[in-house]
C-alpha positions as CSV (number, residue, x, y, z in Angstrom):
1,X,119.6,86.1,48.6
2,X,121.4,87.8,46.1
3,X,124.0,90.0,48.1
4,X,126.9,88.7,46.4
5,X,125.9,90.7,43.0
6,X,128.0,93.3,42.4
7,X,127.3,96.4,43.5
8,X,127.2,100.1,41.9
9,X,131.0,101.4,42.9
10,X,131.5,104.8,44.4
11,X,134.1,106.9,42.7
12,X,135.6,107.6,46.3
13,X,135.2,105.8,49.6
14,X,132.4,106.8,52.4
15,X,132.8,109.4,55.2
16,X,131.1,112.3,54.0
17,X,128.9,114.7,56.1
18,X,125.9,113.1,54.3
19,X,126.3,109.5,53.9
20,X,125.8,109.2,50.5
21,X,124.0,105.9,48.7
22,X,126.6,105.0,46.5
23,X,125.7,101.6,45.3
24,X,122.7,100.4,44.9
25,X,123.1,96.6,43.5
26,X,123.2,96.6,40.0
27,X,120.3,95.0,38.3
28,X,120.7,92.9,35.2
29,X,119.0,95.8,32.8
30,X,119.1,98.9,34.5
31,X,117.3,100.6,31.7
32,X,116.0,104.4,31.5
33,X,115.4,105.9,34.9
34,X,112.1,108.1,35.4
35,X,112.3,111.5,36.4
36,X,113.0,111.9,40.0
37,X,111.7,115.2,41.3
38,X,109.8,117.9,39.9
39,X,111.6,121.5,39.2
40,X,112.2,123.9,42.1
41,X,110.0,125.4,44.2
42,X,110.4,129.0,45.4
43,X,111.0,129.1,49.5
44,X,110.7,125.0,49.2
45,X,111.5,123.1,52.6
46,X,114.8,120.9,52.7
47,X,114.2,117.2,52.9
48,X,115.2,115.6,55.9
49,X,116.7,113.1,54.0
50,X,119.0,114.7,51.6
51,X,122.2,112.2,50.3
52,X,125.5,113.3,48.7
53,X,125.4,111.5,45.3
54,X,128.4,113.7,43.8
55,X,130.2,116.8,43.8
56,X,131.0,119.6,41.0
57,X,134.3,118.9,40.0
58,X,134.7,121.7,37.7
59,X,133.4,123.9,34.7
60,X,132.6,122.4,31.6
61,X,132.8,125.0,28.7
62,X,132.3,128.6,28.8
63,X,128.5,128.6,28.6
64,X,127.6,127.1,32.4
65,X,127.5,123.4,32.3
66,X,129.3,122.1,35.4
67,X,131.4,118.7,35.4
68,X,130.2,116.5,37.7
69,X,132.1,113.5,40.0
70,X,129.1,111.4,41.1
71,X,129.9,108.7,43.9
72,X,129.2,105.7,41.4
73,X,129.9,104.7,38.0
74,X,128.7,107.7,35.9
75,X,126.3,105.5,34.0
76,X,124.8,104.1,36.9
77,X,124.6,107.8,38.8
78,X,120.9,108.7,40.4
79,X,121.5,112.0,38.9
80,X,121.0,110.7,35.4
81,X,117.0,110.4,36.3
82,X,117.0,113.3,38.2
83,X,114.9,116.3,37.1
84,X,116.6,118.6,39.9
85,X,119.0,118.5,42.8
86,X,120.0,120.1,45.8
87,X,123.8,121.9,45.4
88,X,125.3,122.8,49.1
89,X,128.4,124.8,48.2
90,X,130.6,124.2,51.9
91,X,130.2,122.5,54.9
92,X,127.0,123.9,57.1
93,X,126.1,125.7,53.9
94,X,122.1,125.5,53.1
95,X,121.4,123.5,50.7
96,X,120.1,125.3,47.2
97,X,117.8,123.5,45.0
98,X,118.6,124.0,41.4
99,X,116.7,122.6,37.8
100,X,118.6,120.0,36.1
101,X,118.2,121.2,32.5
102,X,120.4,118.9,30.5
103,X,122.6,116.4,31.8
104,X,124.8,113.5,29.6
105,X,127.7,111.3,30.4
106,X,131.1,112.4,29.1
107,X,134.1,109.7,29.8
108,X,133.9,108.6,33.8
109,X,132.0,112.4,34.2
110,X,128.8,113.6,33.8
111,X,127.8,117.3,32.5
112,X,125.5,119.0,33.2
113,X,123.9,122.5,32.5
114,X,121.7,124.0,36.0
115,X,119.1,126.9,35.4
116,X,121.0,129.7,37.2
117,X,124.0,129.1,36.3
118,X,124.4,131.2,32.7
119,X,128.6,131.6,31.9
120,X,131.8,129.4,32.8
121,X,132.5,131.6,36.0
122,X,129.1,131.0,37.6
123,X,130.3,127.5,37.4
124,X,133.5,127.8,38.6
125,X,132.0,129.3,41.4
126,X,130.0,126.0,42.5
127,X,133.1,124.0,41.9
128,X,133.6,121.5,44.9
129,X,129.8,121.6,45.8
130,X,128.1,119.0,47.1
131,X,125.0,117.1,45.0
132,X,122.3,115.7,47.0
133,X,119.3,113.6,46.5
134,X,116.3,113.0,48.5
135,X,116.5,109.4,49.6
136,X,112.3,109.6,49.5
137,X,113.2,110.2,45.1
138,X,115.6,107.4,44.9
139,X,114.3,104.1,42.6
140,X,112.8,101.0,43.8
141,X,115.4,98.5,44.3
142,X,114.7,95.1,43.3
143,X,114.0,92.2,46.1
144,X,117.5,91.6,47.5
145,X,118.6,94.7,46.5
146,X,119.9,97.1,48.6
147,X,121.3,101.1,48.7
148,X,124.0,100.9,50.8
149,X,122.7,104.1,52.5
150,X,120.3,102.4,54.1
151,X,122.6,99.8,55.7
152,X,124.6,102.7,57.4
153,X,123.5,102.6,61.4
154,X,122.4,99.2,61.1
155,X,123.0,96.8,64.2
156,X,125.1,93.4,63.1
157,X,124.5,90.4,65.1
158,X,125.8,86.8,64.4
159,X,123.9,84.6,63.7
160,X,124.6,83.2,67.6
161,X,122.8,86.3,68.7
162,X,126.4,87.6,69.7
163,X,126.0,91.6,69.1
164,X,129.2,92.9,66.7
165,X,128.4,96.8,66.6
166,X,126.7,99.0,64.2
167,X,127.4,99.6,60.3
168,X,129.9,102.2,59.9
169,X,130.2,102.3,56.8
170,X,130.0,100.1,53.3
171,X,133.6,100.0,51.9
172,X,134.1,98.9,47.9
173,X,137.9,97.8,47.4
174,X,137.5,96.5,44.2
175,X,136.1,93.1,44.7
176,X,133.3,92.9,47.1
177,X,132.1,95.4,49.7
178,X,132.7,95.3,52.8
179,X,131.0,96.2,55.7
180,X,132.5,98.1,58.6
181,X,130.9,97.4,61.7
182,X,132.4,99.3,65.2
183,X,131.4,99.3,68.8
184,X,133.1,100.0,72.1
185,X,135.6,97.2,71.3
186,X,136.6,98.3,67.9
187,X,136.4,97.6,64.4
188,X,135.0,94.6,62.8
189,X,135.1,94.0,58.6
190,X,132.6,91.9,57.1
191,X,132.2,90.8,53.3
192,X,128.3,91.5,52.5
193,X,128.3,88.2,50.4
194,X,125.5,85.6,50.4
195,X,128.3,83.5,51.8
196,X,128.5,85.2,55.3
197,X,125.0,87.7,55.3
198,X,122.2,85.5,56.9
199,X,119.4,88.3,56.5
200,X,118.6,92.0,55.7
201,X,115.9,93.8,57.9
202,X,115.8,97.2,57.0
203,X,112.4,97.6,58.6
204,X,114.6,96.7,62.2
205,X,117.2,98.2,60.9
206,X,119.4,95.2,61.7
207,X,121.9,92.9,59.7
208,X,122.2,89.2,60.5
209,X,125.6,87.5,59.6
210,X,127.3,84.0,59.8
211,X,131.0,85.6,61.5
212,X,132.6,85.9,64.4
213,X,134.7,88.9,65.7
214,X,138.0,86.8,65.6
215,X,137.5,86.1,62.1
């Protein structure tokens, strides 16, 4: 089981409203990305399953392209196959979904240019918004490959059948993740590396590992 590979790394650390997918295990040749979603709909539903995969950091230019921070390495970013996303502009705000026009990296950035969005002030005014995602658009991962995402809420047990907590979050320090697993007795941090993870069921939506709380 490949879970020692390294993973796609977020440009800040979880805890967001929407916990966002931010590292998806990198494959060997990532390659071009197909289009994601078609454009917007008028009076379209919002997914259930929307995911913070950046925010606006600023205006780019005076003709409407926005700067974007996404929440892993700017080549890597879901956004870069994406033909639209969804832009919430404050917490509890409703989620807009907005054409991707044109979108290339620049440095650790992307820019991007949104339909709607004509001059450099109707960019400043998005400045700090959230980017989401459906989860249901995200790519196929490969076998042993995993959007961290979707090991959010995940019950841990050893591998003695001893129950650890749930999956908090998936921290990235710089080597490799880690997972953060609470209950009622507190926190438990857990390297997800073939070393200690035993097995993966997403479809249980539980995590087996060889570790003991007073690790």
């Amino acid at each position: 089981m490949n879970v020692g590979s390294p993973p796609r790394r977020p440009s800040s650390g979880p805890g967001r409203s929407l916990p966002a997918a931010r590292g998806r295990r990198r494959p060997a040749s990532p390659g071009p990305k197909a289009p994601l979603a078609a454009p917007a709909q008028p009076n379209e539903a919002i997914p259930a399953d929307l995911v913070e995969v950046g925010r606006i950091s600023d205006a780019y230019g005076l003709a409407g392209w926005i700067k974007i921070s996404p929440h892993e390495a700017a080549p890597d970013s879901l956004l870069r196959g994406a033909r639209s996303c969804w832009i919430a502009t404050g917490v509890g705000a409703r989620p807009q979904r907005r054409e991707i026009t044109q979108l290339r990296l620049q440095g650790l950035t992307l820019v991007a240019q949104i339909d709607g969005c004509a001059d450099r002030d109707a960019a400043l005014a998005l400045k700090g918004s959230a980017l989401l995602l459906s989860r249901a658009d995200f790519p196929a991962t490969e076998p042993d490959e995993y959007y961290w995402v979707d090991l959010v809420g995940c019950s841990v047990l050893a591998s003695d059948g001893t129950a650890l907590g749930t999956v908090a979050a998936v921290e990235d320090f710089g080597a490799d993740p880690i997972l953060r697993v609470v209950d009622a007795e507190g926190e438990t941090l857990i390297p997800f590396v073939s070393s200690h993870v035993v097995s993966v069921e997403l479809e249980s939506r539980r995590i087996v590992v060889d570790w003991r709380r007073d690790y």
